[in-house]
C-alpha positions as CSV (number, residue, x, y, z in Angstrom):
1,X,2.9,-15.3,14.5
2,X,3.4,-13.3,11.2
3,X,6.9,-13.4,10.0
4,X,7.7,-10.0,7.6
5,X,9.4,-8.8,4.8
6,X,10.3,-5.7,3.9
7,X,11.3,-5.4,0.7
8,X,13.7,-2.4,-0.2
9,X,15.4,-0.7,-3.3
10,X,17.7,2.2,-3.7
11,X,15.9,5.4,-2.8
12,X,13.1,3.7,-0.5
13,X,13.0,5.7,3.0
14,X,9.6,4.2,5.0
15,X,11.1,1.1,5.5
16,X,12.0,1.8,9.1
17,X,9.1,3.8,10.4
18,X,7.5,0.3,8.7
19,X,9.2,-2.0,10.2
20,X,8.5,-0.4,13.4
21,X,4.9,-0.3,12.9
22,X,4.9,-4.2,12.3
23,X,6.5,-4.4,15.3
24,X,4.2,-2.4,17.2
25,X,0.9,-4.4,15.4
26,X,3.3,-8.1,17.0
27,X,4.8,-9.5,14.2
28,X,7.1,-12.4,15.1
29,X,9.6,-11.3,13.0
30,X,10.7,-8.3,10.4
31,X,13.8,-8.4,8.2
32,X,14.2,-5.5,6.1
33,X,16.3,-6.7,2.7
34,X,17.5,-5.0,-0.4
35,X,15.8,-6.3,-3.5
36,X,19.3,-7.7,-4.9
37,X,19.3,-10.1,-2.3
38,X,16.0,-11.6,-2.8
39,X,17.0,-11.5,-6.6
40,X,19.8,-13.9,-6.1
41,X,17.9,-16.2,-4.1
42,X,14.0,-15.7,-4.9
43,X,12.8,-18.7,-2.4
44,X,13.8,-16.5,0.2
45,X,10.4,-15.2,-0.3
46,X,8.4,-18.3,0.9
47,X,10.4,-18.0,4.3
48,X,7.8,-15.2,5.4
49,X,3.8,-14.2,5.6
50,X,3.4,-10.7,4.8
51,X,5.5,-9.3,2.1
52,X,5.7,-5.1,2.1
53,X,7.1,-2.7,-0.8
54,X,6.9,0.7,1.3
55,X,7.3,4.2,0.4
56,X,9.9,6.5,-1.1
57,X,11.4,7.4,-4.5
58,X,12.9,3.8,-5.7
59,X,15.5,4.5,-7.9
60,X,14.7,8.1,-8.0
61,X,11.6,7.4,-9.9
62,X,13.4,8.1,-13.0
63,X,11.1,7.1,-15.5
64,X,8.0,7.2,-13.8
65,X,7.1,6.4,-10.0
66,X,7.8,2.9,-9.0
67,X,7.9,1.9,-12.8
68,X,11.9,0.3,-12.7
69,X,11.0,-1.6,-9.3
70,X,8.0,-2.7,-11.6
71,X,10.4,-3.5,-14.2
72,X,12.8,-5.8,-12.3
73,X,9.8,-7.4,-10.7
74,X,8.2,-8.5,-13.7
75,X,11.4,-9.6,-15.1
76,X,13.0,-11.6,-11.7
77,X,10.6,-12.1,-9.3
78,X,6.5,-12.1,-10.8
79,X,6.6,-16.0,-10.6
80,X,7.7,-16.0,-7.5
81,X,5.3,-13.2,-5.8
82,X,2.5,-15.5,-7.5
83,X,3.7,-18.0,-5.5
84,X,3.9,-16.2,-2.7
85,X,0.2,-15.2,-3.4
86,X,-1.4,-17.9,-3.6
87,X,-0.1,-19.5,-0.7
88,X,-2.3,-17.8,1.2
89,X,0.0,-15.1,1.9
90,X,-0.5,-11.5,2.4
91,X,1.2,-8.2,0.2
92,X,1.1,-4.5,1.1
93,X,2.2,-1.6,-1.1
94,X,2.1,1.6,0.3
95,X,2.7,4.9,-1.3
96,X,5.6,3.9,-4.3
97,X,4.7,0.4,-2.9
98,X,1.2,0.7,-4.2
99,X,2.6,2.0,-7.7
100,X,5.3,-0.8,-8.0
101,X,2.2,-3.6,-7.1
102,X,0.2,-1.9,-10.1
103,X,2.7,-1.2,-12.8
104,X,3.9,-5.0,-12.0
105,X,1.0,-6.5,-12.1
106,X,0.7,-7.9,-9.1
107,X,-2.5,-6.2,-7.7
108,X,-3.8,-6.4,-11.0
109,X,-3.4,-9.2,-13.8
110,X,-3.4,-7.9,-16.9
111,X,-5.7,-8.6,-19.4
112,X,-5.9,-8.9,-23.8
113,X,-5.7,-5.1,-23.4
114,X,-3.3,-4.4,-21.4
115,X,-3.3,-3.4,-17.4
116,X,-6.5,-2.3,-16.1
117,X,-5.8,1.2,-14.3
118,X,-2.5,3.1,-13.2
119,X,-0.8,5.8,-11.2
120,X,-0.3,9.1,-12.8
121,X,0.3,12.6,-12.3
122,X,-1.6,14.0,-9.7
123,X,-3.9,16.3,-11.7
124,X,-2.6,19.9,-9.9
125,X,0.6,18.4,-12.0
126,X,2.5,18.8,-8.2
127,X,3.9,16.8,-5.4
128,X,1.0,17.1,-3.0
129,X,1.8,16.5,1.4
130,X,-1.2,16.7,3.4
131,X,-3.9,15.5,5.7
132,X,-6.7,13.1,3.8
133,X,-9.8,11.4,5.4
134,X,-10.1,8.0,4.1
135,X,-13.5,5.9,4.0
136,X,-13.6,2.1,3.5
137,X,-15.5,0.2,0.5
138,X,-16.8,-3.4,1.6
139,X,-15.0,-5.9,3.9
140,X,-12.8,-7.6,1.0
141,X,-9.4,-5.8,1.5
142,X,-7.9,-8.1,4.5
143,X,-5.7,-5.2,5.8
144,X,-8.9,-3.0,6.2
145,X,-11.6,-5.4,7.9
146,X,-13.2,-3.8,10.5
147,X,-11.9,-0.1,9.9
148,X,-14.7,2.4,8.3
149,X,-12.9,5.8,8.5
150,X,-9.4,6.8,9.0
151,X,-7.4,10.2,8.3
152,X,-4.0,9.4,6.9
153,X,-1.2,11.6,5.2
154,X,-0.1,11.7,1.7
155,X,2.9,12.2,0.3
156,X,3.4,12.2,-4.0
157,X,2.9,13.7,-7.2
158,X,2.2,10.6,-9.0
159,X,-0.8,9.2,-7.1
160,X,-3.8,9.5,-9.2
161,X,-5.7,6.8,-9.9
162,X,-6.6,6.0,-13.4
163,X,-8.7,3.1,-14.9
164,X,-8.3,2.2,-18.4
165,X,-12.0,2.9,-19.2
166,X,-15.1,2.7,-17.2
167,X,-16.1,-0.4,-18.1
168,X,-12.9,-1.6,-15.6
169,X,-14.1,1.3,-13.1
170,X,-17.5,-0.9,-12.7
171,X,-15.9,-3.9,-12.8
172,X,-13.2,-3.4,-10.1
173,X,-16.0,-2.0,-7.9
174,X,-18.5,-4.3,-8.1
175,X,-15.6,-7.1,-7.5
176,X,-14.8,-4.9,-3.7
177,X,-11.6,-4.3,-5.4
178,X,-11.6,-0.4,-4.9
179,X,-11.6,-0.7,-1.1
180,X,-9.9,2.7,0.0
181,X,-11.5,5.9,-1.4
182,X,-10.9,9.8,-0.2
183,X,-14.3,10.8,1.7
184,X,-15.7,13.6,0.1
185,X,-13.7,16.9,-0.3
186,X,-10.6,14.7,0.5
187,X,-9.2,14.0,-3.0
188,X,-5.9,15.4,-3.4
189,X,-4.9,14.2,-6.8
190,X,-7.9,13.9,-8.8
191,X,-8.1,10.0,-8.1
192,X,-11.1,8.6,-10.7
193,X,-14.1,8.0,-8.7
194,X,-11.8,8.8,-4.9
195,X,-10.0,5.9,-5.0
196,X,-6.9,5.7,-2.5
197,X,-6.1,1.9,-2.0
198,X,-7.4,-0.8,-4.0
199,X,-6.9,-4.6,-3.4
200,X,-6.7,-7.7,-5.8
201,X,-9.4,-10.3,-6.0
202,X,-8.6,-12.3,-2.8
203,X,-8.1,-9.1,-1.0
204,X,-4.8,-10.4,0.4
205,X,-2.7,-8.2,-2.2
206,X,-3.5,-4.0,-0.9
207,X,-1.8,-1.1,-2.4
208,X,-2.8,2.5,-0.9
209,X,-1.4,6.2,-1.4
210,X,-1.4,7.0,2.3
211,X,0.7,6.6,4.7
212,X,-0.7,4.5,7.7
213,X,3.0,4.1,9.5
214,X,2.8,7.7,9.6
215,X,-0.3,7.6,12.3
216,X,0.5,5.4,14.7
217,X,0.0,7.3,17.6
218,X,-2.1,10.5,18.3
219,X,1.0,12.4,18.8
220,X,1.9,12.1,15.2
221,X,-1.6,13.8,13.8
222,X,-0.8,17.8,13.7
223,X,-4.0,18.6,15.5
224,X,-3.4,16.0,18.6
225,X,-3.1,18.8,20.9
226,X,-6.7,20.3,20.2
227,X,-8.3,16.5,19.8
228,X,-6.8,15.7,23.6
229,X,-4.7,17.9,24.8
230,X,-4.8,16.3,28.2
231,X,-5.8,12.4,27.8
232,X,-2.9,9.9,27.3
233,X,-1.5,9.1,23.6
234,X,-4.1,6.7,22.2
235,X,-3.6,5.0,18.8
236,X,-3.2,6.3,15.8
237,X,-5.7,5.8,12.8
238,X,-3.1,3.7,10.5
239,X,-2.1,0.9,13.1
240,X,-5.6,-1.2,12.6
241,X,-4.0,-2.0,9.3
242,X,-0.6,-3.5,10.5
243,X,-2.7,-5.2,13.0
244,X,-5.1,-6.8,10.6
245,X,-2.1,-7.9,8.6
246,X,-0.5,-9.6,11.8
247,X,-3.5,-11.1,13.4
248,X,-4.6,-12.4,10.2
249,X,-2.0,-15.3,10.7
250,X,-3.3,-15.8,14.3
């Protein structure tokens, strides 16, 4: 049974709705912990299987979404998350989790030019909270195995993806890399070519823009009432990728 981590900063606020997704999807365990803690002792990492950076504002995004969560990763903890990697392991960024995994380095290893792709401004140059539909890219993102379709909200204004040139475009899509895009007519940042999540190369490392522990029941979609306004409360679109993450250990 998968044991969790969810890692924290100041001005994170998903990591409760997370932690209660996780425990939904039958995680054996889920400690949530500030990132000063595992600073002082980093081999607390290697204590647990699935390692999550969720959303919120880390340290007010001051200098750029996610980008001093970034910072003290690289600089305390990159070794260790490598570690923690290649052991097999599983990592999931959502929303600022997804921009503290790429501005780190951690979803993507930076090459003789620098990183491969970022985060930006959403192109409307505003924060942006709505509805997307999402469509899956290949079977290499472990958290998204078996899923093809999936409407999620949003929630940011810096959440445009942006490759470094197209050259890394094709190559990151030919590797199964770019495994979450926004169907068409979804986009709601100007995301190059719709992507929405993208994965490392073992597809055990995810970052996304959407929110999935904000579906995890039909009750929490805004149009529930007009999809079944009389059946019982099914499942909601984002728990198939809590659940891949747990079972994945199984």
């Amino acid at each position: 049974m998968a044991r969790v981590l969810i890692l924290r900063a100041p001005g994170t606020n998903c990591d409760q709705e997370t932690a209660y997704a996780f425990q939904l999807a039958g995680a054996k365990s889920i400690e949530i912990v500030h990132l000063n803690r595992i600073f002082e002792k980093p081999a607390m990492l290697q204590q647990f299987d699935i390692l999550c950076i969720p959303g919120g504002f880390s340290f007010g995004d001051d200098i750029g979404a996610g980008k001093i969560f970034a910072a003290k990763i690289q600089h305390s903890l990159y070794e260790p998350m490598q570690t923690f990697r290649n052991a097999g392991k599983l990592i999931l960024g959502i929303c600022n989790g997804f921009q503290v995994l790429i501005k780190s380095g951690i979803l993507f290893d930076d090459d003789t030019d620098g990183a491969p792709a970022t985060l930006t401004w959403n192109a409307s140059g505003m924060y942006t909270d709505r509805w997307v539909h999402l469509q899956t890219v290949g079977e290499k993102c472990v958290f998204l195995r078996g899923i093809e379709s999936m409407e999620l909200p949003i929630a940011h204004a810096e959440g445009r993806f942006v490759p470094r040139n197209n050259t890394v475009l094709q190559s990151l899509g030919t590797a199964g890399q770019l495994a979450l895009r926004y169907a068409p007519g979804s986009n709601p940042n100007g995301a190059t070519a719709d992507v929405a999540g993208a994965c490392d190369s073992t597809g055990r490392v995810f970052g996304l823009m959407p929110h999935p522990e904000r579906h995890l029941d039909s009750l929490q979609h805004p149009r529930w009432t007009r999809r079944n306004p009389r059946g019982p409360i099914s499942v909601g679109d984002g728990m198939a990728i809590f659940r891949n993450a747990v079972t994945y250990f199984e």
